[in-house]
N, C-alpha and C positions, 0 to 999 in steps of 0.2 A: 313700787317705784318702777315706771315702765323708761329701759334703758334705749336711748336715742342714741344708734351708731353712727349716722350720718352725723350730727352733731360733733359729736368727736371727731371723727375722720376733718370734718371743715375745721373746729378750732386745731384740731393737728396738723394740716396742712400748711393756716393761717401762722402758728406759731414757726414751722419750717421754713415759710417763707421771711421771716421778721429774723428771725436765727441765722439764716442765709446771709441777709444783709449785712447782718453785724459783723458777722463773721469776713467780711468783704471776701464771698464765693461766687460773684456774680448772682447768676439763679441756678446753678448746681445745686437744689437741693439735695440730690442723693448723697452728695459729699457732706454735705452740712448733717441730716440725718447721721450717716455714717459714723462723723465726730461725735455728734451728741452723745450716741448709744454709746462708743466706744470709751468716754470722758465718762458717763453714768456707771457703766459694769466698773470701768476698776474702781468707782469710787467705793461701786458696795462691795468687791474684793477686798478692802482692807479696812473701812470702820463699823465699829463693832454691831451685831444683827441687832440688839434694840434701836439702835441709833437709824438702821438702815428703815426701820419700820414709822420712825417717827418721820424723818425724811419724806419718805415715799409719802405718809398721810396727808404730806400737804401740795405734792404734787397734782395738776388734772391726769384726771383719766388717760388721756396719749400717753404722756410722760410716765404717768403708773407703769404701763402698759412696758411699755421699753424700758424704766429699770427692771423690771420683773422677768424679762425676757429669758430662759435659758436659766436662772437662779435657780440653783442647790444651795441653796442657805447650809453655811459650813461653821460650826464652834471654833475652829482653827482657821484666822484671817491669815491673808497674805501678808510678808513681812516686808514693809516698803519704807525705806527710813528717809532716802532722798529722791531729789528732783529726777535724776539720769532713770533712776529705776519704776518714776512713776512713768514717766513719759515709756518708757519703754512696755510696763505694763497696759496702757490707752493702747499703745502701736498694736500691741498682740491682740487686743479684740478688734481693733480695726482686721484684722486680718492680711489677707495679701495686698487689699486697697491701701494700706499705711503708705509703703511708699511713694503715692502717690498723694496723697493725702495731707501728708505731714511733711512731702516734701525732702525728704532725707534731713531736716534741721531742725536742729534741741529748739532752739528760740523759735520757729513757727509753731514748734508743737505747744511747747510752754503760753506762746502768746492764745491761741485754740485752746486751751484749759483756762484760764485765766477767764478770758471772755467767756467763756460757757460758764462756769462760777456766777461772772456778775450778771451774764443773762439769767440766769436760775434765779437771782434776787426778786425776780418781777412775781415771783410764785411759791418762793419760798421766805417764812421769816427772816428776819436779822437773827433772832433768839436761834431759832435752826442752824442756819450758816456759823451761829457762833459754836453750839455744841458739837458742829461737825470740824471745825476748826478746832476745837479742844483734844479730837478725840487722834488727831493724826500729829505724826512725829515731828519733832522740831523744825526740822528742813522743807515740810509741807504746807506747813499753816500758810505761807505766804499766800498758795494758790488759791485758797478760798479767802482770804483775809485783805488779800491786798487794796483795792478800790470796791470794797462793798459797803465799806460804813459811810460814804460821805458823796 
């Protein structure tokens, strides 16, 4: 199998730019990028490594790419039970860009996971989204759960 990186790079960019819109960031892709990655890492910080494997299988290649990014696959997940501590988790891989990023507010960060969730539907199962929703604490499910089934 002879691997085509331009190929990827275009549908990577294509998807950046579609991501971007949704996201209403103008064409800031870097910011939109930024999110994605930053919404991906903590989601694989805290659901469990099979689940993070079966996940990733059904991502393309870019997106492989960038959950995989910087991953020590750890037996010991982060312990994130509510919303304040997830957002706060996405912020910390955002890095120094968070505050500009997310804006200093709980509800824009929240609304930017959300939307990244039901963007991820276009690529990821219902069946997946549901086992990744099973796998996270009470106060979480919402964010993958909430407008993906309908």
């Amino acid at each position: 199998m002879a691997l085509n990186f331009n190929h990827y790079a275009s549908e990577g960019n294509r998807f950046l730019k579609e991501y971007t819109k949704k996201m209403n960031l103008g064409e800031d892709t870097a910011k939109g990028g930024r999110i994605m990655t930053s919404v991906l890492h903590a989601l694989r910080d805290i659901i469990p490594i099979n689940e993070s494997f079966q996940f990733m299988a059904q991502l393309p290649m870019f997106l492989k790419a960038i959950y995989v990014h910087g991953w020590r696959p750890q037996s010991k997940k982060i312990k994130v039970k509510h919303l304040p501590d997830f957002i706060d988790l996405v912020r910390k891989h955002d890095g120094a860009a968070a505050v500009n990023d997310f804006e200093y507010s709980d509800e824009v960060a929240e609304r930017y996971i959300k939307t990244t969730f039901i963007f991820l539907r276009n690529y990821v199962s219902l069946g997946e989204l549901e086992d990744i929703r099973d796998s996270l604490p009470k106060d979480l499910k919402d964010l993958v759960y909430s407008n993906i089934m309908f």
